[in-house]
C-alpha positions in Angstrom: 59.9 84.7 61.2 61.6 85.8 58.0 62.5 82.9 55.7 66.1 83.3 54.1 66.4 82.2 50.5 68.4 78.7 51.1 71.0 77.3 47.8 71.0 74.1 46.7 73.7 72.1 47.6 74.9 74.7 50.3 74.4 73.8 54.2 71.3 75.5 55.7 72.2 78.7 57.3 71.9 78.8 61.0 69.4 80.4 62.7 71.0 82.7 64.2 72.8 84.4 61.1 69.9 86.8 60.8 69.7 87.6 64.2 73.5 88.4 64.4 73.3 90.2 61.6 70.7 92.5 62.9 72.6 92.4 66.0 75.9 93.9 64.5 74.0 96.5 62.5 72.6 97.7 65.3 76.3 98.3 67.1 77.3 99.9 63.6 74.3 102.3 63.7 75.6 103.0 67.2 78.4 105.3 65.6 77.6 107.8 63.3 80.4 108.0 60.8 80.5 104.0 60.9 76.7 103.6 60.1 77.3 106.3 57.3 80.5 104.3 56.0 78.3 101.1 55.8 75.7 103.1 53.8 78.3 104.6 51.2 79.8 101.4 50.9 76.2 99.4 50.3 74.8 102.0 48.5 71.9 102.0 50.5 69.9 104.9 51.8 68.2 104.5 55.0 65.0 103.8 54.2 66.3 100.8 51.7 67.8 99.7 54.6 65.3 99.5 57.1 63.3 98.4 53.8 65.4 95.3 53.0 66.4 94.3 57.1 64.4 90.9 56.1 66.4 89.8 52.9 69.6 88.0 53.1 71.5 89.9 50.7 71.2 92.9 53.2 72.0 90.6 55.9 75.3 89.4 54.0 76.1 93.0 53.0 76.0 94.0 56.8 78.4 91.1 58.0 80.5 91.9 55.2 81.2 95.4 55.9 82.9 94.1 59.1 84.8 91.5 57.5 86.1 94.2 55.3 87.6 96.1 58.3 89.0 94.1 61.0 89.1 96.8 63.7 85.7 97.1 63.5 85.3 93.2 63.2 87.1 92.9 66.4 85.0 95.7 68.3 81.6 94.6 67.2 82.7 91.1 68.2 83.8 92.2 71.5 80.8 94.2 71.9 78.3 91.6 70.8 80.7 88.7 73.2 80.8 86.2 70.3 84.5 84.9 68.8 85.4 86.8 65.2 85.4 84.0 63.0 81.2 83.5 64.0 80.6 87.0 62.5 82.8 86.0 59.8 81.4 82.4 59.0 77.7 83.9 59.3 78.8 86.1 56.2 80.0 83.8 54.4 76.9 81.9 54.9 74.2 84.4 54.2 76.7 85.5 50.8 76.1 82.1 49.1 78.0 79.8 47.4 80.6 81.4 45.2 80.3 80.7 41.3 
Protein backbone atom coordinates (compact mmCIF):
# COMPACT_ATOMS: atom_id res chain seq x y z
CA UNK A 1 0.00 0.00 0.00
CA UNK A 2 1.37 3.46 -0.84
CA UNK A 3 1.76 5.71 2.22
CA UNK A 4 0.47 9.35 1.69
CA UNK A 5 2.63 12.10 3.30
CA UNK A 6 0.16 13.08 6.34
CA UNK A 7 0.48 17.11 7.89
CA UNK A 8 0.63 17.91 11.22
CA UNK A 9 -2.22 19.18 12.66
CA UNK A 10 -4.44 18.28 9.62
CA UNK A 11 -7.02 15.17 9.92
CA UNK A 12 -5.64 11.91 8.40
CA UNK A 13 -6.80 11.49 4.89
CA UNK A 14 -9.18 8.77 4.32
CA UNK A 15 -8.34 5.77 2.82
CA UNK A 16 -10.09 5.89 0.11
CA UNK A 17 -8.78 9.38 -1.29
CA UNK A 18 -6.12 7.61 -3.26
CA UNK A 19 -8.24 5.06 -4.48
CA UNK A 20 -10.84 7.71 -5.78
CA UNK A 21 -8.30 9.49 -7.11
CA UNK A 22 -7.06 6.81 -9.28
CA UNK A 23 -10.52 5.96 -9.88
CA UNK A 24 -11.46 9.45 -11.56
CA UNK A 25 -8.23 9.50 -13.56
CA UNK A 26 -9.04 6.59 -14.94
CA UNK A 27 -12.65 8.01 -16.23
CA UNK A 28 -10.57 11.22 -17.42
CA UNK A 29 -8.12 9.01 -19.39
CA UNK A 30 -11.39 7.54 -20.85
CA UNK A 31 -11.63 10.67 -23.14
CA UNK A 32 -9.02 11.79 -25.17
CA UNK A 33 -9.19 15.49 -25.30
CA UNK A 34 -10.01 15.39 -21.42
CA UNK A 35 -6.96 13.17 -20.51
CA UNK A 36 -4.91 15.66 -22.78
CA UNK A 37 -6.50 18.83 -20.98
CA UNK A 38 -5.49 17.25 -17.56
CA UNK A 39 -1.91 16.89 -18.93
CA UNK A 40 -1.60 20.53 -20.30
CA UNK A 41 -2.95 21.76 -17.28
CA UNK A 42 -0.49 19.57 -14.76
CA UNK A 43 2.21 19.77 -16.90
CA UNK A 44 2.77 16.31 -16.82
CA UNK A 45 3.76 14.03 -19.66
CA UNK A 46 2.58 10.61 -19.53
CA UNK A 47 5.21 8.79 -18.33
CA UNK A 48 5.48 11.42 -15.20
CA UNK A 49 2.22 10.56 -14.70
CA UNK A 50 2.11 7.03 -14.61
CA UNK A 51 5.59 7.76 -12.80
CA UNK A 52 4.10 9.82 -9.87
CA UNK A 53 0.37 7.70 -9.57
CA UNK A 54 1.79 6.88 -5.84
CA UNK A 55 2.42 10.57 -4.56
CA UNK A 56 -0.22 12.67 -3.21
CA UNK A 57 0.54 15.67 -4.93
CA UNK A 58 -0.41 13.86 -8.18
CA UNK A 59 -3.28 12.53 -6.52
CA UNK A 60 -4.45 16.17 -5.41
CA UNK A 61 -3.61 17.56 -8.87
CA UNK A 62 -6.00 14.83 -10.41
CA UNK A 63 -9.06 15.72 -8.07
CA UNK A 64 -8.32 19.15 -8.71
CA UNK A 65 -8.64 19.24 -12.33
CA UNK A 66 -12.36 18.24 -11.81
CA UNK A 67 -13.00 20.73 -9.17
CA UNK A 68 -11.78 23.24 -11.72
CA UNK A 69 -14.53 22.24 -14.16
CA UNK A 70 -17.79 21.38 -12.80
CA UNK A 71 -19.29 19.62 -15.90
CA UNK A 72 -16.78 17.25 -15.71
CA UNK A 73 -17.05 17.11 -11.82
CA UNK A 74 -20.61 16.19 -12.18
CA UNK A 75 -19.93 13.46 -15.03
CA UNK A 76 -17.06 11.78 -13.35
CA UNK A 77 -19.23 11.74 -10.16
CA UNK A 78 -22.12 10.30 -11.92
CA UNK A 79 -19.92 7.92 -13.57
CA UNK A 80 -18.01 6.78 -10.48
CA UNK A 81 -21.85 6.80 -8.32
CA UNK A 82 -20.41 8.86 -5.44
CA UNK A 83 -22.03 12.54 -4.40
CA UNK A 84 -19.77 15.74 -5.83
CA UNK A 85 -18.74 17.21 -2.80
CA UNK A 86 -16.68 13.45 -1.86
CA UNK A 87 -14.57 14.06 -4.99
CA UNK A 88 -14.35 17.62 -3.87
CA UNK A 89 -13.55 17.04 -0.09
CA UNK A 90 -10.91 14.20 -1.15
CA UNK A 91 -9.04 17.15 -2.93
CA UNK A 92 -9.00 19.23 -0.56
CA UNK A 93 -7.67 16.62 1.55
CA UNK A 94 -4.85 15.22 -0.47
CA UNK A 95 -3.94 19.37 -1.31
CA UNK A 96 -2.99 20.04 2.38
CA UNK A 97 -3.51 22.60 4.60
CA UNK A 98 -3.45 25.99 3.07
CA UNK A 99 -0.61 28.43 4.42
Amino acid sequence: MTQLHRYEGMEDLHDGDAALALQALGWILSDEPRAERLLGLTGLAPDELRASLGEQATLAAILSFLTAHENDLVACADALQVPPATLAAAAQRLEGPTL
